[in-house]
PLY file of the C-alpha trace (Angstrom):
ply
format ascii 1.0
element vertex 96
property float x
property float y
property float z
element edge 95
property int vertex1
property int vertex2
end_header
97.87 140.92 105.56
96.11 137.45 106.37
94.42 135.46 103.84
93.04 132.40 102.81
93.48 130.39 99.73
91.97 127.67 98.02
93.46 125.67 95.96
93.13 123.16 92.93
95.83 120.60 92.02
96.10 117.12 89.66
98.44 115.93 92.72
99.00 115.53 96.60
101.81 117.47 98.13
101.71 120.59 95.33
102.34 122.87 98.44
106.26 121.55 98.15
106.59 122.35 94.74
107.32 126.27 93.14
104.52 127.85 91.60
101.36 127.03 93.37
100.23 129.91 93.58
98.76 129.22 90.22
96.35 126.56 91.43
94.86 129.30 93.59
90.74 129.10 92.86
89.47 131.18 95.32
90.93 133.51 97.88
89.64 135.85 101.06
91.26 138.71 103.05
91.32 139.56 106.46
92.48 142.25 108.81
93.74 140.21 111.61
94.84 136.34 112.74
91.52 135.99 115.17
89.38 136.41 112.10
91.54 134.38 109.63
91.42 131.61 111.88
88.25 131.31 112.55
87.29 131.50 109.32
89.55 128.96 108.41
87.78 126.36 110.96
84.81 127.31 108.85
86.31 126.88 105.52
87.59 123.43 106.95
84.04 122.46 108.72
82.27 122.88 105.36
84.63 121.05 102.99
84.32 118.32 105.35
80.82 118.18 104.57
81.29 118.94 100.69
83.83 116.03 100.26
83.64 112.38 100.82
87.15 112.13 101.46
90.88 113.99 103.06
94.11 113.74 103.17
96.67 115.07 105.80
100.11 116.54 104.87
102.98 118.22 105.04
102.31 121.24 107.85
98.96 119.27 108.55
97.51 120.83 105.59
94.53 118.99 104.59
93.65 118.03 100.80
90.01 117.11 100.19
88.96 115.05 97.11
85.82 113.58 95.43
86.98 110.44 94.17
84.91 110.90 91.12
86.44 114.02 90.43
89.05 113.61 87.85
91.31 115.02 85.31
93.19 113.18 82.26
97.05 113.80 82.14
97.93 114.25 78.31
101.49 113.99 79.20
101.06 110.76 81.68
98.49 109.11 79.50
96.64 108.57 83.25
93.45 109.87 85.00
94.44 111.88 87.79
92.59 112.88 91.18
91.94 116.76 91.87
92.66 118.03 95.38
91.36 121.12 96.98
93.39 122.63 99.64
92.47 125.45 101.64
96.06 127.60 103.50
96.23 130.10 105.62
98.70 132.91 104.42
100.42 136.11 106.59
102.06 137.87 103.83
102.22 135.96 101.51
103.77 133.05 103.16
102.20 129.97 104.78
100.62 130.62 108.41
100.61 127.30 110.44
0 1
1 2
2 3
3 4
4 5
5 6
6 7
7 8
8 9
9 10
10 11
11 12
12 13
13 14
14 15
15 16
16 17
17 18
18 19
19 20
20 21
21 22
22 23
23 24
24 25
25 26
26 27
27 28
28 29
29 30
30 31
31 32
32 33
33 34
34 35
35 36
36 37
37 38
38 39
39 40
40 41
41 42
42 43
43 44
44 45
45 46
46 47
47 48
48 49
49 50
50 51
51 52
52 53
53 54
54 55
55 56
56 57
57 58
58 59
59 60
60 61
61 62
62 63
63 64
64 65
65 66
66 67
67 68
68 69
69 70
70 71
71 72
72 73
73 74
74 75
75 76
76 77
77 78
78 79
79 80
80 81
81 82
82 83
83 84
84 85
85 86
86 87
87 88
88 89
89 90
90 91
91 92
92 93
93 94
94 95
């Protein structure tokens, strides 16, 4: 199964670290790779537009950010910046 995910983290490079599947915000299915992708150049097109601002990474994933957009760290004791990061998925497992 293909599918894209969206995701929200307090930190760049989350994608490296276990668990992120529990920043997941929104998701969509698919029935093949044609249609994922293309939707994904969509997804991609239109956060471009929505944010002021991205970052590439790892497996030229691409975080976007507000830089107004901001959440305190209790732990830290520091403001930190929230990305949004949209994968593609086949299976389960990142499609790049």
């Amino acid at each position: 199964m293909f599918k894209i995910v969206i995701l929200r983290a307090d930190y760049e490079g989350w994608w490296l670290f276990e668990g992120w599947q529990e920043g997941i915000v929104r998701q969509f299915s698919y029935e093949s790779e044609k249609a994922m992708k293309d939707a994904y150049t969509d997804i991609i097109q239109k956060m471009k537009e929505q944010f002021h601002s991205f970052k590439e990474g790892k497996y030229n994933l691409l975080a976007f950010f507000n830089g107004c957009e901001m959440a305190h760290c209790e732990d830290c004791g520091e403001d930190l910046q929230i990305f949004y990061t949209p994968m593609m998925l086949k299976d389960g497992e990142l499609f790049a």
